[in-house]
C-alpha positions, -999 to 999 in steps of 0.1 A, spaced: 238 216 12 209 194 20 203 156 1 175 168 -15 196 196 -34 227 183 -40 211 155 -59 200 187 -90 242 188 -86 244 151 -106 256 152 -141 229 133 -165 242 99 -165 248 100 -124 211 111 -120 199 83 -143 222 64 -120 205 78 -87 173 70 -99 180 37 -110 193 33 -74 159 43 -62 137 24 -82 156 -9 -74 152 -1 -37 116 3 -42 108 -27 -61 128 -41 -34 105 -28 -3 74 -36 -25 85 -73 -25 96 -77 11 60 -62 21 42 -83 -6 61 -112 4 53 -114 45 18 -124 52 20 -91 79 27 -72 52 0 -80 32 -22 -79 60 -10 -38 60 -20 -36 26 -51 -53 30 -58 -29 60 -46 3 37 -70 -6 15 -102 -10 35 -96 15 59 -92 40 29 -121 42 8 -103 19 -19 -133 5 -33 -157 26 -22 -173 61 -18 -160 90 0 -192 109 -2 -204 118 35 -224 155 22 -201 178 41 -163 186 43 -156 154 53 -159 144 17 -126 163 8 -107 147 33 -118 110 27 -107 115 -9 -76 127 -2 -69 93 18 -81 72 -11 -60 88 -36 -30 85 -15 -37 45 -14 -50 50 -49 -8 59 -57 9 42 -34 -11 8 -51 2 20 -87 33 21 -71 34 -12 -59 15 -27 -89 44 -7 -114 70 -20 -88 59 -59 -89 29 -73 -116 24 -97 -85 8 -68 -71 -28 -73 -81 -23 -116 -72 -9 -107 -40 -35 -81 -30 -58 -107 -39 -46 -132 -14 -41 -104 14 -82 -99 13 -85 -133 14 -65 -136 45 -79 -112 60 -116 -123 54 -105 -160 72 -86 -145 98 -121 -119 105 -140 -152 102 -119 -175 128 -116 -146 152 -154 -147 153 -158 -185 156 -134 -182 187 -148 -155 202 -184 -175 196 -172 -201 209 -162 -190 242 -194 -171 247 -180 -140 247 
């Protein structure tokens, strides 16, 4: 029998149990990713790679598939937010470091005439 159908097998209180267990390990992955600077930088990247905060519309098919991106970041960021209320701070401070990291890479690059 596969994992995914023996866990239907568990009695009430062991399923309540197993998704306990699951909860805890993803409030536990949200907070190692939210807690590494690369890991925010992900986010960050997730975010405006994906149509987060802005339109999908392109007048064609394409349209479909951009929105299907953005809602999967659109869930996976309830996720995270429902997982740790740091979420939003965090998110916060992953543009930010982004923005300065964008802004020094073009400074160097500037700088050595390239």
């Amino acid at each position: 029998m596969s994992k995914e159908k023996s866990r239907f097998a568990l009695s009430g209180a062991a399923m309540a149990r197993y998704e306990a267990e699951l909860e805890r390990l993803d409030k536990e992955a949200f907070a190692f990713v939210l807690e590494d600077r690369r890991g925010r930088w992900l986010l960050s990247m997730l975010q405006a790679e994906n149509f987060r905060n802005r339109s999908t519309f392109t007048n064609d098919a394409e349209t479909y598939f951009n929105e299907g991106r953005r809602v999967a970041v659109l869930k996976f960021f309830d996720k995270a937010r429902e997982a740790d209320k740091r979420f939003s701070q965090l998110l916060l401070l992953a543009e930010t470091e982004r923005q300065a990291v964008a802004e020094d890479l073009v400074e160097s690059l500037k700088n050595n005439g390239q």
